[in-house]
C-alpha positions in Angstrom: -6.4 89.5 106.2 -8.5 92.7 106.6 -7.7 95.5 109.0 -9.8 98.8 109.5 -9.3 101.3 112.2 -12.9 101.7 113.9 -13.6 105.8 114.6 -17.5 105.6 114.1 -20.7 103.6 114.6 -20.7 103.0 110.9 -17.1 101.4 110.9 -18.1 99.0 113.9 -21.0 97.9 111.9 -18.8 97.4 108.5 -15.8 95.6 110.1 -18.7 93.0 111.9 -20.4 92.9 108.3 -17.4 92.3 106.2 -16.3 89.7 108.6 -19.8 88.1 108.9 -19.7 87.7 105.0 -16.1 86.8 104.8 -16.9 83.3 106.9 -20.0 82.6 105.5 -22.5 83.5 107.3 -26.2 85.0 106.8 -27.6 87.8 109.8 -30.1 85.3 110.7 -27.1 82.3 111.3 -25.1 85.0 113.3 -27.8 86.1 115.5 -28.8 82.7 116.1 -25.0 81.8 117.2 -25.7 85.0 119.4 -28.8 84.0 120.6 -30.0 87.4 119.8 -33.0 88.9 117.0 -31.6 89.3 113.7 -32.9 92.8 113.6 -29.6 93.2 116.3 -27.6 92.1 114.1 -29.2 94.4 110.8 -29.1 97.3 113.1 -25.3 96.8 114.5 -24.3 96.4 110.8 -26.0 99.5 109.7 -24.1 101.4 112.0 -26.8 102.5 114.5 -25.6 104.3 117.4 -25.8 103.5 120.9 -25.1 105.6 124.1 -22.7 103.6 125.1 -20.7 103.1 121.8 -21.2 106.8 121.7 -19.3 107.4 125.2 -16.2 104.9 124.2 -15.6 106.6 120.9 -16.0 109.7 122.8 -13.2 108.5 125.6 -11.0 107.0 122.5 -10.9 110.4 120.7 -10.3 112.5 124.2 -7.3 109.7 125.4 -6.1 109.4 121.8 -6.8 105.6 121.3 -7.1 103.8 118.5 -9.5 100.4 118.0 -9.1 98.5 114.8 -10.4 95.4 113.8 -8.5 92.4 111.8 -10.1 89.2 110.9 -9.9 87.2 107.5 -12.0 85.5 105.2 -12.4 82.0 106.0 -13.7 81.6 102.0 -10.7 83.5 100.7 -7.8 82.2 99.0 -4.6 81.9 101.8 -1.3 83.0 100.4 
């Protein structure tokens, strides 16, 4: 299982891309499951910023909350 605490544009687009890769799947696969362009997904990944994700980071810092993400690899080995 991975966890990472999620502070910046860049750590959204990580935690979505380590998780994407740990079950498998291509951008093209997951934006098709999305039913969105998998320039979306490239650009989410990369960590582009978005006024919006901008504003909740903003409110987290200011209120003092913390997001983190957990998901595990559906190809790793379970102990």
């Amino acid at each position: 299982m991975r966890i990472a605490r999620l502070h910046a544009p860049a750590d959204f687009g990580l935690a979505i891309q380590q998780a994407r890769i740990g079950r498998g799947l291509t951008q093209q696969e997951l934006a098709d499951l999305l039913g969105i362009p998998q320039s979306t997904v490239s650009e989410i990944e990369s960590g582009k910023s978005t006024i919006y994700l901008r504003r909740i980071l903003s409110l987290m810092r200011e209120t003092g909350v913390e997001l983190t993400a957990t998901w595990e690899d559906e190809h790793a080995p379970r102990s």
